[in-house]
Steps between C-alpha positions, in 0.01 A plus 500: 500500500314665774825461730678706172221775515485534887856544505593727243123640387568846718895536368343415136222807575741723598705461213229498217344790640821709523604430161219588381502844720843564386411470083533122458177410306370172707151444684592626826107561620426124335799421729267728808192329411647136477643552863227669665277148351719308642577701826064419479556134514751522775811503327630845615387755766340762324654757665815419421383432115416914538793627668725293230335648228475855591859459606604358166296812319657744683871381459449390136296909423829636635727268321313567160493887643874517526575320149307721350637794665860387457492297187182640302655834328775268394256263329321727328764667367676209382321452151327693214150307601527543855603911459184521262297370781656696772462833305168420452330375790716630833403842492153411540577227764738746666181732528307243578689357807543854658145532477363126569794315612425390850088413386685330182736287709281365772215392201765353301540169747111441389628509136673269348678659263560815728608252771798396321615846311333741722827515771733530193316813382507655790874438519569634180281820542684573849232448666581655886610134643301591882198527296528202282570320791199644710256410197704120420420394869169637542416319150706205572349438816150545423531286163689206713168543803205528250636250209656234806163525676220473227724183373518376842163531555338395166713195474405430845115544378594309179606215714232511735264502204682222323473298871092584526422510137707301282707678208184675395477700800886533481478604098221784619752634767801489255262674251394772745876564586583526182239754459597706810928512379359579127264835693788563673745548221201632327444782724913580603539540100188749498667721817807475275341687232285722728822611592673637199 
């Protein structure tokens, strides 16, 4: 098994994270913080655990960018429900993204939800494609350096603690990581609505 993740763990990373990027809804940063645990116990070089990622968040933005820019008008105007929604709520996006766009795209890789639809809306609203892609790799860059490295180094601590503690100490260390992601979501959400 660890042969199987050493070998394909970085190709599996890459892929999970650009689906998601690109509109596909699966756990590309529990893909990030998986890697960056193991890249902590020697499995990967974390470096390379970073560069995949923001390289796989980049690609997969402009892939979802591009569908939605190509593809999304023709969705929404294929049914009744989907016409209701689009008379309804793209004006106000539209308005929104030429306001808030490039602010809205880079906080959207700390969202989850806005991490997988955010590229597609920007697509569909047109969206200037140099700014998208200015915001997309200054978001998916940061998001693949500050979620790699806080898993890197709190399941290095968590392991450390585990090794000098037991699994209490570990527990306390998975506890107070937990605590850190949940302040972080906690406080990209709250910028979110500072925003609007």
């Amino acid at each position: 098994m660890t042969h199987l993740i050493e070998s394909y763990g970085l190709i599996i990373l890459f892929v999970i994270v650009a689906l998601e990027s690109s509109g596909v809804p699966v756990p590309g940063e529990t893909a990030l913080i998986t890697t960056g645990v193991l890249a902590s116990q020697g499995h990967f070089s974390i470096q390379w655990v970073i560069v995949i990622a923001a390289a796989a968040a980049i690609i997969g933005d402009n892939i979802g960018y591009w569908i939605g820019r190509e593809g999304g008008a023709r969705i929404l105007n294929k049914w009744a429900f989907t016409r209701r929604m689009r008379d309804k709520y793209m004006p106000p996006a539209q308005r929104f993204f030429e306001k808030h766009g490039g602010k809205t795209i880079f906080v959207a890789r700390f969202v989850a939800v806005l991490r997988v639809f955010g590229a597609w809306i920007a697509g569909i609203t047109h969206m200037p494609w140099w700014r998208f892609l200015l915001w997309n790799a200054a978001g998916g860059i940061c998001w693949a350096l500050l979620v790699g490295l806080i898993s890197y180094y709190l399941g290095h601590a968590a392991a450390d603690a585990i090794q000098r503690w037991g699994l209490i100490g570990g527990g306390v260390a998975a506890a107070l990581a937990i605590l850190l992601v949940v302040g972080f979501h906690y406080m990209s959400k709250r910028v979110v609505r500072e925003d609007d």
